[in-house]
C-alpha positions in Angstrom: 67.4 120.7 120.5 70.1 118.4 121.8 71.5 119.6 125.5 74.7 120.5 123.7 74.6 121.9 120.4 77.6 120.9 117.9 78.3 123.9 115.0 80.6 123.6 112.2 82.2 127.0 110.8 83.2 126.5 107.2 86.0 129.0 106.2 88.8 129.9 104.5 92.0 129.4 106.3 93.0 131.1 109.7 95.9 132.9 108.1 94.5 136.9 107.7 92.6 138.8 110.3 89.2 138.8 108.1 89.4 134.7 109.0 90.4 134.9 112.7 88.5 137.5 113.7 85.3 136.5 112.9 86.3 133.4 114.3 87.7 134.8 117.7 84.2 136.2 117.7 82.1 132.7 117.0 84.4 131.1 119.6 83.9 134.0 122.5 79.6 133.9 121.6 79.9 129.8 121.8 81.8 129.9 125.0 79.4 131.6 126.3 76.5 129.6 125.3 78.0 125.8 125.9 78.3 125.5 122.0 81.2 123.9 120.8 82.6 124.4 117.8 83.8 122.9 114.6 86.4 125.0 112.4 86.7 124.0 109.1 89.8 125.2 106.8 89.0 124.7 103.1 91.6 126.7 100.5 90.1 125.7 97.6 86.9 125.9 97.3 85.4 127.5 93.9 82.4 128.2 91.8 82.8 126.9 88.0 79.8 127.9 85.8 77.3 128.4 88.8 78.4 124.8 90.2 80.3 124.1 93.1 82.7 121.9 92.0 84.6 121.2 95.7 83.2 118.8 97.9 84.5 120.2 101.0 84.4 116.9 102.7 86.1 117.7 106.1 82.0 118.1 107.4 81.6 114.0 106.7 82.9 113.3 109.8 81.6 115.2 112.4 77.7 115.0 113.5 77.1 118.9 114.0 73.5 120.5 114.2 74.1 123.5 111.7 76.7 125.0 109.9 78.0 128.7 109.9 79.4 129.1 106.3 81.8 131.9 105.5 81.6 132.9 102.2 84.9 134.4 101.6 86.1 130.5 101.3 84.6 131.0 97.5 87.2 133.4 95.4 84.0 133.7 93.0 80.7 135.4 93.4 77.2 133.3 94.3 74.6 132.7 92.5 70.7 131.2 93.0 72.3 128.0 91.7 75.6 128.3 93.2 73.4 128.2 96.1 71.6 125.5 95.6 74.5 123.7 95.1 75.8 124.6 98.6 72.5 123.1 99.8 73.0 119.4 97.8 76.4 119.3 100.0 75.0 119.2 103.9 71.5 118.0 102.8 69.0 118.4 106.2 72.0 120.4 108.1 70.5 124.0 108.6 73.0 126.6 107.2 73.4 130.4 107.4 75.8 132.4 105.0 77.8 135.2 106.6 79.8 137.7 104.4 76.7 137.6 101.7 73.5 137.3 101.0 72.7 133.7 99.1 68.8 133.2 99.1 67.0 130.7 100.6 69.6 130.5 103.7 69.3 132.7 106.9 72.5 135.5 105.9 74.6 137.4 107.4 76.7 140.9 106.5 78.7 143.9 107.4 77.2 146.8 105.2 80.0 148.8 104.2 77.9 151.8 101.9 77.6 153.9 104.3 81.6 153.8 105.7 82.9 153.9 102.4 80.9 156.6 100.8 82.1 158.6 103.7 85.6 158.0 102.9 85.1 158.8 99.6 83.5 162.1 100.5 86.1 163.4 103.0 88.8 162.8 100.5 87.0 164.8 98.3 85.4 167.2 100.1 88.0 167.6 103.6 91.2 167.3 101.4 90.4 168.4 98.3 91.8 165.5 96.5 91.7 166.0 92.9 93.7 162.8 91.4 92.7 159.5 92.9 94.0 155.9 92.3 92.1 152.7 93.5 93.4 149.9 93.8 90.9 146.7 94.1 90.5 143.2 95.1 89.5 140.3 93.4 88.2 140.9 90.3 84.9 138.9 90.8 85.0 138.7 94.6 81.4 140.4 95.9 82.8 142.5 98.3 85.4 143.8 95.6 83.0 144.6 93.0 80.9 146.5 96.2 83.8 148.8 97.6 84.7 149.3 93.9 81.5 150.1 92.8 80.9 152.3 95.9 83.9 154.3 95.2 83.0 155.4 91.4 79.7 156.3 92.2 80.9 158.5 94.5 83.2 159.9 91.9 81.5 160.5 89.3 79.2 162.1 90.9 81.0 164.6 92.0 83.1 165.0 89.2 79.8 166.3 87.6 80.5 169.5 89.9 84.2 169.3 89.6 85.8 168.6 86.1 89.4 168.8 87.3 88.7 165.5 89.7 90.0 162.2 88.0 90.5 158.6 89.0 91.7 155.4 87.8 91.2 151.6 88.8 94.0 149.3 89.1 93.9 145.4 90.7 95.8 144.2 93.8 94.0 140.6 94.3 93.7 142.3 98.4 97.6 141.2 98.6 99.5 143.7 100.3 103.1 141.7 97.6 100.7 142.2 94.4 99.2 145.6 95.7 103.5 146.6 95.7 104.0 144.9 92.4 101.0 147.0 90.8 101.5 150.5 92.3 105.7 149.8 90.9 104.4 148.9 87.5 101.6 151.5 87.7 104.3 154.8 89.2 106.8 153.3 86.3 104.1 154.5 83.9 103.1 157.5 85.7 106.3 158.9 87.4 105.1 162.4 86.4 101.7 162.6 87.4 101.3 161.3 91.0 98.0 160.7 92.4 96.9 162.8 95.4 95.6 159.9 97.1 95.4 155.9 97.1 92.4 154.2 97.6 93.1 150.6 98.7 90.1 147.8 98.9 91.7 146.1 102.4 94.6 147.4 104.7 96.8 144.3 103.3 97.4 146.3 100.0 97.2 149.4 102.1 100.5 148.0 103.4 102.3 147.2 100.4 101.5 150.4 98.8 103.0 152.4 102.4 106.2 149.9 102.1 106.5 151.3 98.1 105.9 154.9 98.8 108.1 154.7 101.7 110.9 153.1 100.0 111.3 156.3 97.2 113.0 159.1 98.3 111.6 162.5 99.0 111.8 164.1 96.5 110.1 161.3 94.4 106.8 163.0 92.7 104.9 160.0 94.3 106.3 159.5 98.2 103.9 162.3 99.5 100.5 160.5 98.1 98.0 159.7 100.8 96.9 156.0 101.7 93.9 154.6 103.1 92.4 150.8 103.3 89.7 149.1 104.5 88.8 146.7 107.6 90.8 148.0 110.3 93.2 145.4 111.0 95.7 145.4 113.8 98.7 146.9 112.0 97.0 149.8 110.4 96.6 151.7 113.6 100.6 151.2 114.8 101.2 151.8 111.2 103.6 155.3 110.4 101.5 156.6 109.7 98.1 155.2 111.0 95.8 154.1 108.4 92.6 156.0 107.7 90.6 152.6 107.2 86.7 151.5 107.3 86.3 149.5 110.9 84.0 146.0 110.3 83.1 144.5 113.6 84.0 141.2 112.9 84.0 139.7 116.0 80.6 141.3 116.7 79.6 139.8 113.2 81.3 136.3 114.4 79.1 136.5 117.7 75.4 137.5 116.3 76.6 134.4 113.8 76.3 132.0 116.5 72.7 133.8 117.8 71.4 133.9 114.2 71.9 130.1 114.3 70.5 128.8 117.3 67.6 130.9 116.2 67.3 129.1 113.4 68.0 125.7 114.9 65.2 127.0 117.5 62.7 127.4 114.8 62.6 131.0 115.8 61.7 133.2 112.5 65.3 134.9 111.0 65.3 137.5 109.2 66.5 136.4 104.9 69.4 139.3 105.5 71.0 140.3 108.5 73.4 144.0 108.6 76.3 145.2 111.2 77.2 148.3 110.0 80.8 149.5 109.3 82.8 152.6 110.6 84.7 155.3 109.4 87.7 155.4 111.5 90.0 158.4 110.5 93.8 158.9 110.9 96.8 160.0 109.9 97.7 158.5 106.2 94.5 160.3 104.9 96.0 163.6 105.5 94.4 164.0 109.1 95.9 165.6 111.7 99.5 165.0 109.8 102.3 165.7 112.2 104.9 167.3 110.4 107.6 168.1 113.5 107.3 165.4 115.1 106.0 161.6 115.5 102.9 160.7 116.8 103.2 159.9 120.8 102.1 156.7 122.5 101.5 156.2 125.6 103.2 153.7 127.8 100.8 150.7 127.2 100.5 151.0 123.5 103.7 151.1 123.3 104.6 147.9 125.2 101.7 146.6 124.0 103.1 147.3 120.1 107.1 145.8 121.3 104.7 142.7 122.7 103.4 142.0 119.3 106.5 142.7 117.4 108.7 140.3 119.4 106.0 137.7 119.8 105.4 137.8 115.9 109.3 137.5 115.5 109.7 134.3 118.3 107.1 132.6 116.0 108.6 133.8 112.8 111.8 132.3 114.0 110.1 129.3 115.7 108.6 128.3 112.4 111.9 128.6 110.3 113.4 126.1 112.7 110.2 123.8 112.8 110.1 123.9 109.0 114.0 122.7 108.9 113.1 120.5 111.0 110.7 118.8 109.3 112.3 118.9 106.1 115.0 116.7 107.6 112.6 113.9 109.1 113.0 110.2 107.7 111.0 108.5 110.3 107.7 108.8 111.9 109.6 109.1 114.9 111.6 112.0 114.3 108.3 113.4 112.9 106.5 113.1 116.8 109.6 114.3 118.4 109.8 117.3 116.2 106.2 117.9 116.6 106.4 117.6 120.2 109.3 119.6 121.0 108.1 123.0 118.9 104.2 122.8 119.7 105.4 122.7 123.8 107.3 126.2 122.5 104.6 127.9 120.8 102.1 126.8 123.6 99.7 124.6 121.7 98.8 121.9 124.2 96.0 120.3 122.0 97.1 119.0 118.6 96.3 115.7 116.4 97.6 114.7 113.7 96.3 112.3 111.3 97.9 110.4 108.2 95.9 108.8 105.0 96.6 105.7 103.9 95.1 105.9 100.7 95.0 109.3 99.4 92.0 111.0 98.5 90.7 114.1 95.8 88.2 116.6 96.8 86.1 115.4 93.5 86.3 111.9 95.0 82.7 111.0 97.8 84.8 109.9 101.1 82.9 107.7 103.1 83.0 108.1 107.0 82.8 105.2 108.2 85.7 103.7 105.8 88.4 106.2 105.4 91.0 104.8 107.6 93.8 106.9 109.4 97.2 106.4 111.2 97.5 108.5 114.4 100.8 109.8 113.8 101.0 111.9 116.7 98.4 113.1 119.6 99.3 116.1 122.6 96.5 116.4 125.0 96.8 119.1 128.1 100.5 120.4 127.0 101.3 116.6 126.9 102.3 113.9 124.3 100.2 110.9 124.5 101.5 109.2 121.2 103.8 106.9 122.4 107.1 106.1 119.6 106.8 103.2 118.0 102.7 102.9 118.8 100.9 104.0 115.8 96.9 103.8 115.9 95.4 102.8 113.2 91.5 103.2 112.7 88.6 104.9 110.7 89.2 108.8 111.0 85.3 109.2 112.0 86.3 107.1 115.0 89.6 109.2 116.1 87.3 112.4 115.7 84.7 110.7 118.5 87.3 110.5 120.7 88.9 113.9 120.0 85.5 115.4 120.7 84.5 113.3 123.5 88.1 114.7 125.9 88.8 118.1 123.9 87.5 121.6 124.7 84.6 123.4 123.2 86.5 124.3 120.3 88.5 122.2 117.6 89.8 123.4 114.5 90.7 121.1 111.3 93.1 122.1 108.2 93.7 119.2 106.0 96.9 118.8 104.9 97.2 118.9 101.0 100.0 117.7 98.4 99.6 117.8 94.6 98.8 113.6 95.0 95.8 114.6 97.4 94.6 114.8 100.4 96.7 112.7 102.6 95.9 113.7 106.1 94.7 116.3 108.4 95.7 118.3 111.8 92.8 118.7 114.4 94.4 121.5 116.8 93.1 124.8 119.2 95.2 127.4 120.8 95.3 131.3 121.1 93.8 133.2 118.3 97.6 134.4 117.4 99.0 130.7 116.4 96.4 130.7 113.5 98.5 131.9 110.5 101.7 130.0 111.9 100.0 126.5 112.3 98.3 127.1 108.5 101.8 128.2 106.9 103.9 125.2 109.3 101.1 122.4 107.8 102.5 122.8 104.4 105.5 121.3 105.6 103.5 118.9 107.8 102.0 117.5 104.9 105.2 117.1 103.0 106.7 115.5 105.4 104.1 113.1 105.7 104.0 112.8 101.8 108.1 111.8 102.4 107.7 109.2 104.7 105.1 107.6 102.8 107.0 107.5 99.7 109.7 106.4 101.7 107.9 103.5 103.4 106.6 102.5 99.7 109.9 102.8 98.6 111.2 100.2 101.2 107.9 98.3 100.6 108.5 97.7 97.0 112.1 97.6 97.5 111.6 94.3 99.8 109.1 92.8 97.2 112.1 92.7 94.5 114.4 91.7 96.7 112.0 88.8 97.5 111.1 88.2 93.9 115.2 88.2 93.3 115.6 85.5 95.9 112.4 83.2 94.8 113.9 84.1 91.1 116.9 82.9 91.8 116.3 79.7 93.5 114.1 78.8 90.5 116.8 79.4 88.2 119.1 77.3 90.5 116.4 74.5 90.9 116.0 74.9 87.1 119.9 74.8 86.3 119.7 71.4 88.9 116.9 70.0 87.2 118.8 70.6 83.1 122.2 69.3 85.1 120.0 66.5 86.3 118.2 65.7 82.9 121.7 65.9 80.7 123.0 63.2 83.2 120.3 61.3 82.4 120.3 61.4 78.8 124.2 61.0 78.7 123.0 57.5 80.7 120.3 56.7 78.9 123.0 57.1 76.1 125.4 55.3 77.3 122.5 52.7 78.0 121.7 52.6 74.7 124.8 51.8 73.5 125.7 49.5 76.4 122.2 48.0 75.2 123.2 48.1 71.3 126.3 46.7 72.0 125.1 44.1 74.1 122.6 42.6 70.9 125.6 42.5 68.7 128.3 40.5 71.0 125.2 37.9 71.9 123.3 37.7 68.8 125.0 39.0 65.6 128.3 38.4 67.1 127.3 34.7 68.0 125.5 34.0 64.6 129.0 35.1 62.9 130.8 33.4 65.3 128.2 30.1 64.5 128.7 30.8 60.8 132.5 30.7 60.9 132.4 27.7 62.7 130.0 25.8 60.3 132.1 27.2 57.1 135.4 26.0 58.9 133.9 23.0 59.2 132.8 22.7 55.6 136.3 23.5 54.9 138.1 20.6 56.2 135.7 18.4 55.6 136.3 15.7 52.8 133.2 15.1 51.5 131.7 18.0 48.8 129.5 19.9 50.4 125.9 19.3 49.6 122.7 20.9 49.0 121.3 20.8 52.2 124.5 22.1 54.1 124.6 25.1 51.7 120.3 25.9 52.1 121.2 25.9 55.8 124.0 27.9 55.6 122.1 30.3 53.7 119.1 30.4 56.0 121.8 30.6 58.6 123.0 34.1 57.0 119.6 35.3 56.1 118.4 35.0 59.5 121.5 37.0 60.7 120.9 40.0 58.1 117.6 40.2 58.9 118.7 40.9 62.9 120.9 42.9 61.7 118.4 45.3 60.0 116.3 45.3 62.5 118.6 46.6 65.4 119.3 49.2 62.6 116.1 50.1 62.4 115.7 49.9 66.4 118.8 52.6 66.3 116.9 54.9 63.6 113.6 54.7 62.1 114.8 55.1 58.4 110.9 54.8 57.7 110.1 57.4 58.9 111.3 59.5 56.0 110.1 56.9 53.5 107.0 55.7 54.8 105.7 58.6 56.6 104.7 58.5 60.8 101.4 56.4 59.8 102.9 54.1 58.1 105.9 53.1 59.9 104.0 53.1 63.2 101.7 50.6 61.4 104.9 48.7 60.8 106.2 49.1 64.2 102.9 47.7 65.4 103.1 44.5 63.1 106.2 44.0 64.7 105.7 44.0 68.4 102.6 41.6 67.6 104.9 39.2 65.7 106.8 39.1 68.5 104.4 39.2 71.5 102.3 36.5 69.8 99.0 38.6 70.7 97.0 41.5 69.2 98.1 45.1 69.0 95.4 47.2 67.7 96.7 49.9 65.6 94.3 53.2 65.3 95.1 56.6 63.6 92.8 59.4 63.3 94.4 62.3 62.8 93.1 65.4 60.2 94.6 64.5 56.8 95.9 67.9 56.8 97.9 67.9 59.8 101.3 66.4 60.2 103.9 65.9 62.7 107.4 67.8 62.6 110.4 65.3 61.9 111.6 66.2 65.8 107.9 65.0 67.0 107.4 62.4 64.5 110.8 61.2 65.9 110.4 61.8 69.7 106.7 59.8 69.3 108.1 57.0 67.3 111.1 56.4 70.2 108.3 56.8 73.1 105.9 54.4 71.2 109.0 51.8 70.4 110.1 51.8 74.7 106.5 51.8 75.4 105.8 48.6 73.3 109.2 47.4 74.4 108.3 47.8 78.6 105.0 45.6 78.0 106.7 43.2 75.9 109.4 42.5 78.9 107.7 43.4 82.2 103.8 43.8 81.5 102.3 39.9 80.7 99.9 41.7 78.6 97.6 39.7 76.7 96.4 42.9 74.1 98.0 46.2 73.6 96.0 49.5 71.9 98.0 52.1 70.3 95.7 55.0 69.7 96.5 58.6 67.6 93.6 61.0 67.8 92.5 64.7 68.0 90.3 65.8 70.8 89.6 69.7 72.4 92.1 71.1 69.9 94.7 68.9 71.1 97.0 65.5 69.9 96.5 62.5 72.3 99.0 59.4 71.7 97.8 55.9 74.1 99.8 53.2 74.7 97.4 50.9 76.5 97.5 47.2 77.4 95.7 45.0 80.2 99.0 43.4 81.9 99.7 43.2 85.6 100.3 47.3 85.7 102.8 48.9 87.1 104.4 49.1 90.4 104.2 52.0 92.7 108.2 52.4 92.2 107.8 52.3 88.3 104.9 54.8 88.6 107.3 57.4 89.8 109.2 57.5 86.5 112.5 56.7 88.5 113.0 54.2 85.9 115.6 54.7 82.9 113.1 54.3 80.1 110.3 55.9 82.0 112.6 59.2 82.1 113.5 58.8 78.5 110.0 59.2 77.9 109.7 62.2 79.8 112.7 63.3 78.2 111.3 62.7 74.6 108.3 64.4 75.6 109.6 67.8 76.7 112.1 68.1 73.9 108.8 68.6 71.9 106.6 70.1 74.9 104.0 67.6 74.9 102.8 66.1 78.3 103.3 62.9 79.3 101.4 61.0 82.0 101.4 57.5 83.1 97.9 56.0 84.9 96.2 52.4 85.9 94.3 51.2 83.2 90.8 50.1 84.2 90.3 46.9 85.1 94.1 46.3 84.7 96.7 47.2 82.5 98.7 50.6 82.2 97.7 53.8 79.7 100.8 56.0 78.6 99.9 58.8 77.1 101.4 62.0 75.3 99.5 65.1 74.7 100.3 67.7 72.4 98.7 71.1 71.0 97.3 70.8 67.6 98.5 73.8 66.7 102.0 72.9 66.7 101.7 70.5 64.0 102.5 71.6 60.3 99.9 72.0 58.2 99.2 71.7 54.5 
């Protein structure tokens, strides 16, 4: 074995004397032996059809030799299977039950037969109880069904020799508020036939059935009934009056525990089932010893010990009411340290942790150790804070645990901290035995808290992305209403280019030819001579020529074509024309489905970009051969203007140019891209891609 042994106790939660007792007595044994300790809160584990379906996960991070598990942390009875189950969970970590037998692990148990037969018979038997009432724990809890079972066996056996004794069996869950909320029901029903005595499963319910009994009057049929419990728990002795209760040594259970263990880590043989027997302990509330003219009389020390307990349970009582409103009214992991600091320095806790969870986790869900990171919201160490504001640690949990372990005492004790999103973090804490049940109710609020401020600092998070995404929106929109502003300037120039252009043609050529033509038939006019056939063949050639212009800067304003001839044909024409004018070859090619046509707005736009295409390498390229190229390819339209002039200039490549952005312009009215590139060895391609799936079809 290693020189210093590491155990883990696996229980319920610190808040009710069963808990904290036997822990008090694990803690005294491993003090004494240089064993430290490992507490374990788990609520909620639970048995569902023989399976163990909580994965009490807390024991991932810490390396301990074996583990002590309390069985009351499962609300259900264990099974062979159930048991197996508990095995699959801390695979090669030795493990002994204590509370109940589970076979194949070293166990553990108070045997209460003996105590609680004996109760049963001095009721019967001293006091001559004839009417009883139980009142139960847990349905299926073990040591329920035992006491219960106990208890009518006892009964009926005697009720063999006594036909006048009855009972009945009600259930209190071992709550001393449902115990009240039975017996009320239960009286309500039965106001008229009182019970002699009531038997209660656990002094908790003992208590809420002496709170009932004592809040009826006198002369109520029921406020004379006798009370007992079971376990012995501080209060029932200063109880009014004292409870008649079975005694389990819990703290004597808590230290063989820890000598059961090293046993077993030893390799020493243990015996399968281990018994501390229980004790009658007999008082007032059974009918023994009943003072009738007077109280019971304490002495001196009991009864400053008693005033001790009652105002330090009320300091805390208070204490936690102000912690809790304190913590409801945190917004910042700040406030959430000084509030922690200020009320753990009054309730005397000078070794506390705790730890937040980025990413929340569920019990169902394997946590790794070695990647479940943690924020180190707050740290005391020897009555002092060591957090320091505004310096949050972040790092895996396993790691914060080492270093917890390596500086703390022999003892440490964990309680996760629980909300209905998860698990989101966990306190790691020691201090007297009597801070139990205060830090356990306080790290509710903890762990709301923490939940807060997380959903706070996602709030703020996502909060900061929209305003972000506003801004960025924005600005594009901005950019976007520049860039339309921008483009309608431009096509309101390239307008008023056009018609600058258009108007240009007619004042120098069709203005001119008129002009020419008025001249000549002036001339004709005044002249003496007849006018002869050669005058009049020029004169018509003269007019022809001009009509013919004419038609064809019509044409260059609209393609009328287009609706007679159809986009193949008129481009053919358009083609024919450029190369009677160029006076070199322009290779026409269309091979487009036969079933797919262009839209009159793309049939236009194409046309016009084709048309300024042709028209740039007529005036600017020194081409010697042009290619204009229709085609389908990867689902898409491709339309090539190519030729093998001189190419463009870097200036002209970057479409600064009026016709270049007309293109462009044409182009996005029918969301096609356009793209301008050397051709190779010389030249310049234009060309226009468009979905096929935007043509029309037929």
């Amino acid at each position: 074995m290693k020189e210093k042994i590491k155990l883990a106790l696996v229980l319920n939660i610190l808040d009710e004397e069963y808990q904290t007792s036997v822990f008090a007595g694990i803690k005294k044994r491993a003090k004494e032996l240089n064993v430290e300790i490992v507490c374990l809160q788990h609520e909620n584990a639970m048995i569902y059809e023989n399976t163990l379906i909580t994965k009490l996960p807390e024991y991932n991070f810490f390396d301990v030799d074996g583990i002590i598990l309390l069985t009351s942390v499962f609300s259900e009875s264990l099974t062979l299977q159930s048991a197996e189950s508990i095995k699959n969970l801390w695979p090669d970590i030795p493990i002994i039950s204590v509370g109940q037998q589970i076979d194949g692990l070293p166990s553990l148990a108070i045997r209460s037969k003996n105590a609680m037969e004996k109760l049963t018979k001095h009721l019967i038997t001293h006091h001559n109880y004839k009417k009883f009432l139980y009142i139960s724990g847990i349905e299926e809890h073990v040591d329920s069904k035992e006491r219960k079972e106990i208890f009518e066996n006892i009964i009926l056996k005697h009720m063999k020799k006594d036909p006048d004794l009855t009972y009945e069996c009600i259930s209190g869950d071992f709550s001393e508020a449902i115990a009240r909320q039975r017996l009320s029901a239960y009286v309500d029903s039965h106001k008229n036939k009182p019970a002699d005595v009531i038997v209660c499963a656990n002094d908790n319910m003992a208590l809420g059935v002496n709170k009932f009994l004592k809040s009826q009057t006198t002369k109520h049929p029921w406020s004379h009934c006798a009370v007992t419990g079971f376990d012995d728990i501080p209060q029932s002795e200063i109880e009014i009056p004292a409870f008649t209760t079975v005694r389990q040594p819990l703290r004597e259970m808590g230290e063989k525990a820890v000598d059961i263990m090293l046993d077993h880590l030893a390799g020493k043989e243990t015996d399968p089932m281990s018994y501390i027997e229980s004790k009658l302990i007999l008082r007032e509330s059974c009918g023994c010893k009943r003072k009738t003219e007077k109280s019971k009389t304490y002495s001196v020390k009991q009864l400053t010990n008693i005033q001790r307990k009652f105002f330090q349970s009320e300091h805390f009582l208070r204490q936690m009411s102000h912690f809790a409103q304190q913590l409801n009214s945190c917004n910042q992991e700040d406030g959430l340290m000084y509030t922690l600091d200020t009320n753990l320095a009054i309730l005397g806790i000078n070794d506390f942790a705790l730890y937040s969870f980025p990413n929340q986790f569920y019990e169902e869900t394997p946590v790794s150790r070695n990647t479940l990171k943690a924020h180190e919201l707050f740290l005391r160490k020897n009555g002092e804070r060591v957090t320091r504001y505004g310096k949050i640690k972040t790092d895996t949990l396993v790691n914060f645990i080492k270093n917890i372990s390596e500086s703390s005492g022999p003892t440490i004790i964990v309680k996760l901290l629980r909300t209905s999103n998860g698990v989101i973090g966990c306190l790691i804490y020691d201090g007297p035995q009597i801070i139990h049940p205060y830090i356990c109710s306080i790290s509710t609020n903890i762990a709301q808290t923490i939940f807060r401020l997380q959903t706070n600092a996602q709030k703020q998070k996502y909060s900061k992305q929209l305003e972000k995404a506003v801004e960025k929106r924005t600005r594009e929109l901005i950019e976007e209403n520049n860039r339309r502003i921008e483009v309608e300037a431009e096509v309101l120039k390239i307008s008023e280019m056009e018609r600058h252009r258009f108007s240009t043609d007619l004042h120098d050529d069709i203005c001119q030819r008129l002009a020419g033509l008025a001249m000549l038939c002036r001339c004709y006019s005044t002249s003496e001579k007849p006018i002869n056939r050669e005058q009049m063949v020029e004169l018509t050639e003269l007019i022809t020529e001009t009509l013919q212009t004419t038609r064809q800067y019509a044409h260059n304003s609209f393609p009328v074509e287009l609706d007679s001839l159809g986009m193949k044909d008129s481009l053919s024409n358009l083609c024919n024309t450029f190369q009677n004018q160029a006076k070199y070859p322009c290779t026409y090619e269309w091979n487009l489905p036969e079933d797919k046509i262009f839209t009159r707005p793309q049939a236009i736009n194409i046309f016009r970009i084709i048309q300024e295409a042709l028209q740039n390498v007529l005036k600017h390229a020194k081409a010697t051969e042009v290619k204009v190229q229709i085609y389908t390819s990867h689902k898409n339209v491709f339309v090539k203007i190519i030729d093998n002039g001189k190419g463009l200039s870097p200036s002209s490549q970057k479409k600064d140019g009026i016709g270049m952005k007309s293109m462009q312009y044409r182009a996005d009215q029918i969301g096609a891209n356009f793209t301008i590139k050397p051709n190779v060895p010389s030249g310049t391609v234009i060309e226009l891609s468009l979905e096929e799936k935007k043509l029309e079809s037929f």
